[in-house]
Every structure is written in C-alpha cells, then in structure tokens.
C-alpha positions in Angstrom: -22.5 89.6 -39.2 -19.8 88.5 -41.9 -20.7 88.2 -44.8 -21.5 84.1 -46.2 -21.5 83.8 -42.0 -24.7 81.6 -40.8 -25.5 80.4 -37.3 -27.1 77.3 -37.1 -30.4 79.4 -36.0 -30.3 81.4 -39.2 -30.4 77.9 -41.2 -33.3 77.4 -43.2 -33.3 74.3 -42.3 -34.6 75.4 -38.5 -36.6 78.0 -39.3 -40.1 78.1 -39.4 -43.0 81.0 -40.6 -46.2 80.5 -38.9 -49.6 83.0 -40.2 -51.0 84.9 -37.4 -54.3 85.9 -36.8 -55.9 88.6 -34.2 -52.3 90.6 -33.7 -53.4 93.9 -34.5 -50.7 96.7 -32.1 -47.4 96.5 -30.7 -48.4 94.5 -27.9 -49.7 91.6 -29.2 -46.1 91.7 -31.4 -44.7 91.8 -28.2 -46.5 88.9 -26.5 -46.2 87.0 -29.4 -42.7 86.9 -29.4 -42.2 86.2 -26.0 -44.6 83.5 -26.0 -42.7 82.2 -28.7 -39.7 82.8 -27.3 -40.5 80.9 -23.9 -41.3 77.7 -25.8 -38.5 74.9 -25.4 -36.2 74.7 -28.8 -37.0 78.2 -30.1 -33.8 80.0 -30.2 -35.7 83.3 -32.1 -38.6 84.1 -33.1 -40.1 87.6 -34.4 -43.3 88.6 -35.8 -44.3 91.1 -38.9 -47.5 93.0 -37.4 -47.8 94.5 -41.6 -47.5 90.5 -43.2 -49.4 88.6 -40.3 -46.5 86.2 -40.3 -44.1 85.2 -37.1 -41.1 83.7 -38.4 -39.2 81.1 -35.7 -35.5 79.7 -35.6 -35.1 76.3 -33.4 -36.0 73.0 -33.3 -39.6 72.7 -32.3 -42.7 71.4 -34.2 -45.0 73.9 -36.2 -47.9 72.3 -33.9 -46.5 73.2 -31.0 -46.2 76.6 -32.0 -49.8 76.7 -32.9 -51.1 75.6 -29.8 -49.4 77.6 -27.8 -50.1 80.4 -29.6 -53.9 79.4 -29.7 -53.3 79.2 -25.3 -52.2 82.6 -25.8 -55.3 83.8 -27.6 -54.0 84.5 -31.1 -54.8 82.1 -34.1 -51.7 81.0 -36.5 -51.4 78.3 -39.1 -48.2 76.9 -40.7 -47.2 78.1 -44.3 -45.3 76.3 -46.7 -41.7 77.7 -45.6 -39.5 80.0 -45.5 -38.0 81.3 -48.9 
C-alpha cells in the first residue's frame, strides 16, 4: 500500500476493537474471524490471540458484534477505540 494511501475500511472512523474472551488456539482465531467476517457491514475483521482483542473494519454496531460472537460461544466487550 502507498504510502498516506487509506481505504475507506482502514478509516478509523469504521473501525472497531472488541475484547475477546475464551479464544485460547488457532482455531478459535480462526472462527472468530470468519464469524466476524460473515456479519453484514464488516469489510475486515482480524483477531490478536496474544492481546485478546479482534479489531473490525465496516459499518456495523459494536452490539451486534457482541452477540454474535456470544452465539458463537466466545465472550467480547467493546473498548474505548482504536488508537
């Protein structure tokens, strides 16, 4: 990617980091994301199995996340942002 180059998912603006509990191997990182991924609005979404944390580009509530990630079987709760 260019340099000073930012695609409207990479705007802070529409991105989202959500704290996620009961992840503990490369599978639930896996299943994670593509739960993530499968939810309407999310154009990205990856998770950091070291920091807990899933971090999600798109336009889609921070409860909507959560329950479908509760649905899922994994607990996560909104933080204050992304810096």
């Amino acid at each position: 990617m260019a340099e000073g180059f930012q695609t409207e998912s990479d705007n802070p603006e529409n991105s989202q980091r959500l704290l996620i509990e009961g992840a503990s191997c490369a599978g639930c990182v896996s299943k994670i994301e593509s739960t993530l991924k499968g939810i309407t609005g999310v154009r990205r979404a990856t998770m950091n199995l070291v920091e807990r944390t899933a971090t999600i580009h798109g336009d889609v509530d921070s409860q909507d996340l959560i329950q479908v990630l509760q649905a899922a079987g994994y607990g996560a709760t909104a933080t204050a942002g992304i810096s």
